[in-house]
N, CA, C and O of each residue as an XYZ file, in Angstrom:
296
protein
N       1.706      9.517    -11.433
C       2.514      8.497    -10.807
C       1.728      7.863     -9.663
O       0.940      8.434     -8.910
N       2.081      6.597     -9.670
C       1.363      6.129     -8.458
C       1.856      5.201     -7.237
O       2.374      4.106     -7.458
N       1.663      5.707     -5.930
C       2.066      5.517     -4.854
C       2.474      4.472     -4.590
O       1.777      3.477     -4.791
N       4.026      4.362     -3.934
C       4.013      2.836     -3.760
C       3.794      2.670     -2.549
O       4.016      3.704     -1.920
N       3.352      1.569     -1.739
C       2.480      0.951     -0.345
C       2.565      0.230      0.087
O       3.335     -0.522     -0.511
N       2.144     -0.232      1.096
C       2.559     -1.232      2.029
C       1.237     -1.499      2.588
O       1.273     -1.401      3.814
N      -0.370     -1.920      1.958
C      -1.360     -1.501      2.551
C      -1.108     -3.827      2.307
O      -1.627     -4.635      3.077
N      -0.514     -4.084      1.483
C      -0.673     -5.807      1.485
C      -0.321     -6.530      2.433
O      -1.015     -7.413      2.936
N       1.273     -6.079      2.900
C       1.880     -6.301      4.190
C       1.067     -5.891      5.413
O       1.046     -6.624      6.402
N       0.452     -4.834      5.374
C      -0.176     -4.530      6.502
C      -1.583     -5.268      6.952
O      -1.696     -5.853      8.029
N      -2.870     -5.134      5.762
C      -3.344     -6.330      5.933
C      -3.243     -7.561      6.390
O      -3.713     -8.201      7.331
N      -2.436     -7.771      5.406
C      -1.798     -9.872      6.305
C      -1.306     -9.173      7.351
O      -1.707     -9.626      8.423
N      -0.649     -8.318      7.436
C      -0.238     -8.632      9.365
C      -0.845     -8.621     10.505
O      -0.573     -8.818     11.689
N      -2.244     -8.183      9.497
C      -3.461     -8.227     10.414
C      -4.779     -8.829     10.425
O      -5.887     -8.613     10.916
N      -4.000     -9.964      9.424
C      -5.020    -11.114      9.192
C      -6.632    -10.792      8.727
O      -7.775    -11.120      9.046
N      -6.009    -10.030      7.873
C      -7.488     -9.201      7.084
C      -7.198    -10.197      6.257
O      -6.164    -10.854      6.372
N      -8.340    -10.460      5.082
C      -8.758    -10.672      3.417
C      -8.635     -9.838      3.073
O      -8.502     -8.992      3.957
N      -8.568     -9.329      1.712
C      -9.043     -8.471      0.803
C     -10.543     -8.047      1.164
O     -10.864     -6.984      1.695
N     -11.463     -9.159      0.744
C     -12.729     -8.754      0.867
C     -12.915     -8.256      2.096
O     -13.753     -7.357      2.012
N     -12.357     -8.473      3.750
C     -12.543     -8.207      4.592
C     -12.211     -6.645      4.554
O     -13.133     -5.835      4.457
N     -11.054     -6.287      4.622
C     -10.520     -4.659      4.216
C     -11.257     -3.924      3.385
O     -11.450     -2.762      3.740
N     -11.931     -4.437      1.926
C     -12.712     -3.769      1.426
C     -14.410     -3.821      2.028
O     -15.237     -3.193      1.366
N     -14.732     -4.338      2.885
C     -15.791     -3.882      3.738
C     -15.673     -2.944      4.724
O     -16.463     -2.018      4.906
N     -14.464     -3.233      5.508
C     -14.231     -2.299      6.057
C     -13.969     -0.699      5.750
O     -14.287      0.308      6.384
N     -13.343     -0.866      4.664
C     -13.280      0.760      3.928
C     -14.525      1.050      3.192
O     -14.432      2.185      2.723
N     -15.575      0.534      2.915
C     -16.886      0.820      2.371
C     -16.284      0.803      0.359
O     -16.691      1.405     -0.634
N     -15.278     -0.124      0.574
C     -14.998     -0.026     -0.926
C     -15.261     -1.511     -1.806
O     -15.464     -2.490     -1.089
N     -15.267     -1.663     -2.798
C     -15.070     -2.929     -3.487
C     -13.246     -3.776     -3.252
O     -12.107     -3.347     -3.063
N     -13.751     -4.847     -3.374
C     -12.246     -5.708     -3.529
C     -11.363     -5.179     -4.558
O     -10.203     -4.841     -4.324
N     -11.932     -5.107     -5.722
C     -11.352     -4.369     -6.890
C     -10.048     -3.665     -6.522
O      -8.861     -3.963     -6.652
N     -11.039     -2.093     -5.759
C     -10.191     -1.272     -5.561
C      -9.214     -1.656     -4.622
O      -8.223     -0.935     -4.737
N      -9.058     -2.814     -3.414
C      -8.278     -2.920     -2.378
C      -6.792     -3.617     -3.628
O      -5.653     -3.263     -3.931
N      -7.728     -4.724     -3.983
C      -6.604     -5.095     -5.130
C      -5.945     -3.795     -6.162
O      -4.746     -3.518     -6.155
N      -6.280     -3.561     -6.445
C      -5.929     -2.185     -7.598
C      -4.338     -0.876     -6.561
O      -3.252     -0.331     -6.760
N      -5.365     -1.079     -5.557
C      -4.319      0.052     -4.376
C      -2.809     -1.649     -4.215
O      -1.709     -1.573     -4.761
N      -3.104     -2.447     -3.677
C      -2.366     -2.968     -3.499
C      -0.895     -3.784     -4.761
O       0.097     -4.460     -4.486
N      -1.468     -3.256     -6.160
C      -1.029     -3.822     -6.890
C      -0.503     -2.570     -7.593
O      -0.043     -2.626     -8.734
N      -0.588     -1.349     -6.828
C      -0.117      0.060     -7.731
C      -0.337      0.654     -8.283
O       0.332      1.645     -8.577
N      -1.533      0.306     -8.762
C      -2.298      0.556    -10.467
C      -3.102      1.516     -9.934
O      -2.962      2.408    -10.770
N      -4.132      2.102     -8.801
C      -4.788      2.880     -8.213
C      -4.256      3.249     -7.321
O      -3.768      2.489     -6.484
N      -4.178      5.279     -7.221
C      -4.002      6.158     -5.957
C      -5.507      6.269     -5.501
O      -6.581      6.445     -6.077
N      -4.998      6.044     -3.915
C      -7.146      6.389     -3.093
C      -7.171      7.558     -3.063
O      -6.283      8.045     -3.763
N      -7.565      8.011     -2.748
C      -8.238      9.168     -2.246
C      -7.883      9.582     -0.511
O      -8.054      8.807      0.430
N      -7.344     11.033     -0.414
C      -7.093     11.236      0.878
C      -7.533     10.597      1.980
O      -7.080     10.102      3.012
N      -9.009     10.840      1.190
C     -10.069     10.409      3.031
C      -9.756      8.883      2.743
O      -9.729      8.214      3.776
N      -9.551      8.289      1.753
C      -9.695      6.508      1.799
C      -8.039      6.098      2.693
O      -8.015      5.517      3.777
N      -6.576      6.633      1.811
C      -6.006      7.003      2.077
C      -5.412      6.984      4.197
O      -4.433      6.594      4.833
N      -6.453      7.514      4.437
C      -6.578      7.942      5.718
C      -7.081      7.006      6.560
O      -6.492      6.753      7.611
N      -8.117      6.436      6.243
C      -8.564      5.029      6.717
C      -8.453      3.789      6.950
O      -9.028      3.032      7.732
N      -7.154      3.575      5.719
C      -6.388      2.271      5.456
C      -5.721      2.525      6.481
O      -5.872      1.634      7.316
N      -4.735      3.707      6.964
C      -3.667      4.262      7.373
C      -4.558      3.708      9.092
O      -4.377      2.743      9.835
N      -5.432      4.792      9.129
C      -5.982      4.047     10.761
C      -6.670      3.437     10.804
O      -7.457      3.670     11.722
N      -6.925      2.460     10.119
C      -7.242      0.929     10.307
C      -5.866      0.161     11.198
O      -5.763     -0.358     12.310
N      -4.824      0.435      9.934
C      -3.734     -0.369     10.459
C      -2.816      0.218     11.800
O      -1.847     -0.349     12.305
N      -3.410      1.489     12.200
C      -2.713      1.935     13.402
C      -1.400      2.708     12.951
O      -0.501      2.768     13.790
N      -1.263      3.108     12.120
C      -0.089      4.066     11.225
C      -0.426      5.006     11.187
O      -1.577      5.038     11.625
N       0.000      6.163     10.817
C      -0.178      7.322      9.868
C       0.086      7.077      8.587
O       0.850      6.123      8.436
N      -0.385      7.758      7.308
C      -0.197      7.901      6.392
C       0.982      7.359      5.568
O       1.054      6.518      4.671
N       2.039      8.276      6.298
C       3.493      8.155      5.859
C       4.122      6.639      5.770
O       5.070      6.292      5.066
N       3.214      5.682      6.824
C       3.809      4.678      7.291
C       3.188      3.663      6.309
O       3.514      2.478      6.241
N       1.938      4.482      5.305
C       1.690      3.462      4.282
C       2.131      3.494      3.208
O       2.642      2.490      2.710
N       2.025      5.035      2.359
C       2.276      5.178      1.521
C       3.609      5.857      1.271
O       4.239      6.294      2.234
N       3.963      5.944      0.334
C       5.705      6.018     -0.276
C       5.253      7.571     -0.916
O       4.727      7.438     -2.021
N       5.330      8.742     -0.541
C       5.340      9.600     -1.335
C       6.921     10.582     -1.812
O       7.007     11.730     -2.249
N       7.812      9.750     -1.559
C       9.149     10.649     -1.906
C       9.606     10.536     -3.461
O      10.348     11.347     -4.015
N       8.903      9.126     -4.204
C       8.496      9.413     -5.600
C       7.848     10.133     -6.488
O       7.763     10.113     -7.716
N       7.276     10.960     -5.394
C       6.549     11.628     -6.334
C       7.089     12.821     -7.593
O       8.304     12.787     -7.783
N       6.573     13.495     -8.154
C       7.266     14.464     -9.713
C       7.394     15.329     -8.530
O       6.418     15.439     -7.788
N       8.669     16.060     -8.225
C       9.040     17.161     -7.723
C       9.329     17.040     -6.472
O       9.837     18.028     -5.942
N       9.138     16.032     -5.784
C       9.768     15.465     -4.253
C       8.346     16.689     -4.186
O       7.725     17.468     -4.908
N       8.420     16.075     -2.495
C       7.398     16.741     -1.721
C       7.882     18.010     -1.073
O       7.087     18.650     -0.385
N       9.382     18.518     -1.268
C       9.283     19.836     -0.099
C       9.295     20.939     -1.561
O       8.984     22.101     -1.299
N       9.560     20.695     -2.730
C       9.421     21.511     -3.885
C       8.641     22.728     -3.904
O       7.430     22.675     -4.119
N       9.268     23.870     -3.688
C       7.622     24.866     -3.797
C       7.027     25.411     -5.201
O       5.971     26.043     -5.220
């Protein structure tokens, strides 16, 4: 399943590009598009970077209460 996000909204609210954000994360546009369109989960450490780029934590980007088994499941 894959994460839903708020990394598009956050960008524009910070007057990033795409291409700009994906320099900044050391990634291709591809992938910024791909994360932003749902179709790709990042990677913790990437994950983590988007997150403090935009001055958030994690939680504040990504949607994980969709996930298979909710998150407090043991």
């Amino acid at each position: 399943m894959v994460l839903r996000n708020r990394v598009r909204e956050l960008r524009e609210r910070h007057g990033l590009t795409q291409e700009q954000m994906a320099k900044n994360m050391g990634v291709s546009r591809q992938t910024i598009i791909s994360i932003e369109a749902g179709r790709y989960n990042p990677s913790l450490q990437l994950a983590y970077k988007l997150a403090h780029a935009f001055g958030c934590i994690i939680e504040e980007v990504f949607d994980f209460t969709d996930l298979e088994g909710g998150m407090n499941d043991e």
